[in-house]
C-alpha positions in Angstrom: 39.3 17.6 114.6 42.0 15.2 113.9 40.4 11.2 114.5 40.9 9.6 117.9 43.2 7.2 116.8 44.1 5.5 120.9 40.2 5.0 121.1 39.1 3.5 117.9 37.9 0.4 119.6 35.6 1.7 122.0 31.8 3.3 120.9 31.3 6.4 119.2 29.4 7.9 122.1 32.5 7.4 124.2 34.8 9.4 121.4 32.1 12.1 121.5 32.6 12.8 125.2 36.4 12.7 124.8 35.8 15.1 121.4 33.5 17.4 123.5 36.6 17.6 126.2 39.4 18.5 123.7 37.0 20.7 121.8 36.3 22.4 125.4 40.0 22.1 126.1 39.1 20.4 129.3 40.8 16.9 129.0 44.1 18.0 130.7 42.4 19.0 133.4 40.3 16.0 133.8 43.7 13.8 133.6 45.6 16.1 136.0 42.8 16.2 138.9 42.6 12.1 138.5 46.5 11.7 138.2 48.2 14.2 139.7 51.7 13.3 140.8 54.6 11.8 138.6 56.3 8.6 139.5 59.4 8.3 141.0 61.0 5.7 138.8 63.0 7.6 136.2 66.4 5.5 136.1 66.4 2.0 134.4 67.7 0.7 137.6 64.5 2.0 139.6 62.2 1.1 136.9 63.9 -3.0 136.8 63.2 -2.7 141.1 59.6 -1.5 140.8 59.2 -3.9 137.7 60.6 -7.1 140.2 58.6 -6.1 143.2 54.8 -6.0 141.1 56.1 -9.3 139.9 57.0 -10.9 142.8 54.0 -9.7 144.3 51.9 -11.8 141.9 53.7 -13.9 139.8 56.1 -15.1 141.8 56.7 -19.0 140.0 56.9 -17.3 136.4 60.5 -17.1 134.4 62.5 -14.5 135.7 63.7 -11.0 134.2 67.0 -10.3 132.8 66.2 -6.7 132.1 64.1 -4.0 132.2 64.5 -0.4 131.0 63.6 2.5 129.3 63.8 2.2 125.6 63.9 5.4 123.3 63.6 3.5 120.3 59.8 3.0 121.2 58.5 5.9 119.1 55.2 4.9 117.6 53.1 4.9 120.6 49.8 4.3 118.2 51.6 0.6 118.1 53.6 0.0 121.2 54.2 1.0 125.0 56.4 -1.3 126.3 57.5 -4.5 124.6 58.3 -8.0 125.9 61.0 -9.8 124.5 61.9 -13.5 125.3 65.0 -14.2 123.9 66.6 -17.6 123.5 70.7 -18.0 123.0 72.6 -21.5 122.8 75.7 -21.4 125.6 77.9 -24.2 125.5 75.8 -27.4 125.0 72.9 -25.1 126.8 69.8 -23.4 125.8 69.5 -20.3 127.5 66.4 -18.3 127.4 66.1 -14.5 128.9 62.9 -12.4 129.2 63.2 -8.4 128.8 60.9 -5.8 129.3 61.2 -2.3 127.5 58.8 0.6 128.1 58.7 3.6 126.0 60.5 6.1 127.3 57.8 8.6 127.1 56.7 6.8 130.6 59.3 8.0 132.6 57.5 11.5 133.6 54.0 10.0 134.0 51.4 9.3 136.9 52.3 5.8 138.4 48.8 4.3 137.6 49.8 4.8 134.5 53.1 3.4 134.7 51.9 0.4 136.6 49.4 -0.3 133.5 52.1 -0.5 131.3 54.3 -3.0 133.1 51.1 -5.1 134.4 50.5 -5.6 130.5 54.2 -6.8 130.3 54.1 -8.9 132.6 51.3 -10.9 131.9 53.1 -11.3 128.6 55.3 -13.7 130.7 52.3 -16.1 131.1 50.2 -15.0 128.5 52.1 -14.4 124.9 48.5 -13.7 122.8 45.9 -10.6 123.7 43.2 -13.4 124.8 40.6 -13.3 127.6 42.9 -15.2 129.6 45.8 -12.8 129.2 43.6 -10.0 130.3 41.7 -11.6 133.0 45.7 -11.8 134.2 45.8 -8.2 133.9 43.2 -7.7 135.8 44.7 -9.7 138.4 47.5 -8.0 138.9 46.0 -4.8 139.0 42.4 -4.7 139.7 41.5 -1.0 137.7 43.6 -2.4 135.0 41.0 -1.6 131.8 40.3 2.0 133.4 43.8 2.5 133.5 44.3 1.4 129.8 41.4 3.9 128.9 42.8 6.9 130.9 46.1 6.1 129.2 44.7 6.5 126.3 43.3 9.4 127.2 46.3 11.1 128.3 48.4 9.9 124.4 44.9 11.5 123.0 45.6 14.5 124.8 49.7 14.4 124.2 49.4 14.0 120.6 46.3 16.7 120.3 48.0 19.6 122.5 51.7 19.1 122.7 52.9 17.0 119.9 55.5 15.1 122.3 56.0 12.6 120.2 
């Protein structure tokens, strides 16, 4: 069996449960009868409007978002889901600065909890720029099953990579 590479971080009795459900071939339908419909957002345009309304929704007062979209150039999923760019450009006698959001475009045919994981981690990038307790305690502000989430994305790249070979 091929190592669990999205769950290295989390105990070895955990990776033998998720070992004993591939090895049953079972994990799909664990995934599938948890998360069972796709989201809705499949155009950049759709993705920036459900982006703005989880942000307005809880953090109203932060910078605001240029972009959002669907990037195909986010292959290696082992390293990156999304990324958050800030980017900072001299206009006139002016320093602009621009926030973007990019999520892997494997997430366009996924289960919204899983989606919504994705773009909660994001977004706290807008307050938070280092993986600290305060940047997840964010997280799990703006979506309260936020490290379940995480771990059933996981999950479902395990799955991906061991049956289909998406990516």
């Amino acid at each position: 069996m091929q190592p669990l590479k999205y769950l290295t971080h989390y105990s070895q009795e955990i990776r033998n449960q998720v070992e004993n459900l591939i090895a049953d071939n079972t994990l799909g339908d664990h995934l599938r009868k948890k998360y069972s419909d796709i989201h809705p957002y499949s155009t950049d345009k759709s993705l920036y409007d459900y982006v703005m309304e989880l942000k307005n929704a809880h953090l109203r007062s932060c910078s605001p978002i240029s972009k959002v979209l669907y990037d195909t150039k986010i292959r290696d999923l082992h390293s990156a889901l999304g990324t958050h760019t800030f980017v900072s450009r001299v206009q006139g006698g002016k320093l602009k600065a621009k926030n973007e959001i990019r999520i892997s475009h494997f997430f366009k045919k996924v289960p919204e909890p899983f989606l919504r994981m994705i773009v909660t981690h994001e977004l706290a990038h807008l307050k938070e720029k280092e993986h600290n307790k305060a940047f997840y305690k964010l997280c799990s502000h703006i979506e309260p099953a936020y490290h379940q989430l995480e771990f059933d994305v996981r999950l479902y790249l395990t799955y991906c990579e061991s049956n289909a070979g998406l990516y």
